[in-house]
N, C-alpha and C positions, 0 to 999 in steps of 0.2 A: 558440559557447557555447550550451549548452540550459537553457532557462528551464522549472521546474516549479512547477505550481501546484496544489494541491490546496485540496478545497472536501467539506463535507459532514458534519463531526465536528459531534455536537452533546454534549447529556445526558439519554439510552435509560431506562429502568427494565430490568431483570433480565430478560432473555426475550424482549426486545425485537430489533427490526434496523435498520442504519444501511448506508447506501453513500456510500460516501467517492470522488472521482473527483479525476482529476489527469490535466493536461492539459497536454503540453511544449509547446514552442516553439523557433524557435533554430536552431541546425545539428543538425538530428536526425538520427542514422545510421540507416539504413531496416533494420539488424538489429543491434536493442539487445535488451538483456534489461530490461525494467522489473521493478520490485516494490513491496514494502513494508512498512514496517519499522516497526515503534514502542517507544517510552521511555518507561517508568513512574517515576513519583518515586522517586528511590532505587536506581535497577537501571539496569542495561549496555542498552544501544540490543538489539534483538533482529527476527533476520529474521522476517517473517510469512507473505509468498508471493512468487513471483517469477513472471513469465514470459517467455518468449519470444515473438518477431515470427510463430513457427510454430506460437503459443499452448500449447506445452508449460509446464505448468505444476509446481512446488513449495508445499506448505506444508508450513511448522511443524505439529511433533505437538498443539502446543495448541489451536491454529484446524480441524485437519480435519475434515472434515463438519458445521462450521460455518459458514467462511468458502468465498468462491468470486473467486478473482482473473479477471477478462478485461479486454480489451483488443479496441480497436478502434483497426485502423490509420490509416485514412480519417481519421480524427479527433483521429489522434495522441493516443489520449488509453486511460486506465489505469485500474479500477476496481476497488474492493474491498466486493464484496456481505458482512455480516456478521450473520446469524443467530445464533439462542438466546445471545444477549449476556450476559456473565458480569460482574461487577465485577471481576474480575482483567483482563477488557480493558484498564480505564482505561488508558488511555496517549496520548500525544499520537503520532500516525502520522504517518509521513513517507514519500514518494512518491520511489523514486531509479530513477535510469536508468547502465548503464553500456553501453559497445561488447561486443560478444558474446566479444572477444577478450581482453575485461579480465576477470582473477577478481576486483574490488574495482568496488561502485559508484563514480561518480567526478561525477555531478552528483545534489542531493539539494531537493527542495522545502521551504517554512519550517515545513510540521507542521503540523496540523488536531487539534483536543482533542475527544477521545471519553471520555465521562465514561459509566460504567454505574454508577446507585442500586441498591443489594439493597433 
């Protein structure tokens, strides 16, 4: 079982940045794809960046050249740098990990709340 834990959500003002980090635990497979994902009040869970153990990365059209996902393996641990912060962030982020062979996350952390004021 892998245990995820994320840390780092606060409440930014408009313009502002926040890093959010997440840290597994657990029977970690050494080539997982981690990412991260967040839910806004009222709206469908939504991908935000992903990457791989080979640090190839994905983001969402809404985060790029805002957000910057890495990872440090040594550390087992996942982070997501987030620049010129919009109040459409707000969402509570969540930190998942699946095996590289699976198309579906399948372990998820409890969610960290990112509030941005206009």
């Amino acid at each position: 079982q892998v245990q995820l834990v994320e840390s780092g959500g606060d409440l930014v003002q408009a313009g502002g940045s926040l890093r959010l980090s997440c840290r597994q635990s657990g029977n970690i497979y050494s080539d997982n794809v981690m990412g991260w994902l967040r839910q806004a009040p009222g709206k469908d869970r939504e991908l935000v960046a992903t990457i791989t153990a080979g640090h190839m990365t994905y983001y969402a059209d809404a985060v790029k050249g805002r957000f910057t996902i890495s990872r440090d393996n040594a550390e087992n641990s996942v982070y997501l740098q987030m620049n010129s912060l919009k109040p459409e962030d707000t969402a509570v982020y969540y930190c998942a990990a699946r095996p590289v062979q699976y198309s579906m996350f399948i372990y998820w952390g409890q969610g960290t709340q990112v509030t941005v004021s206009s």
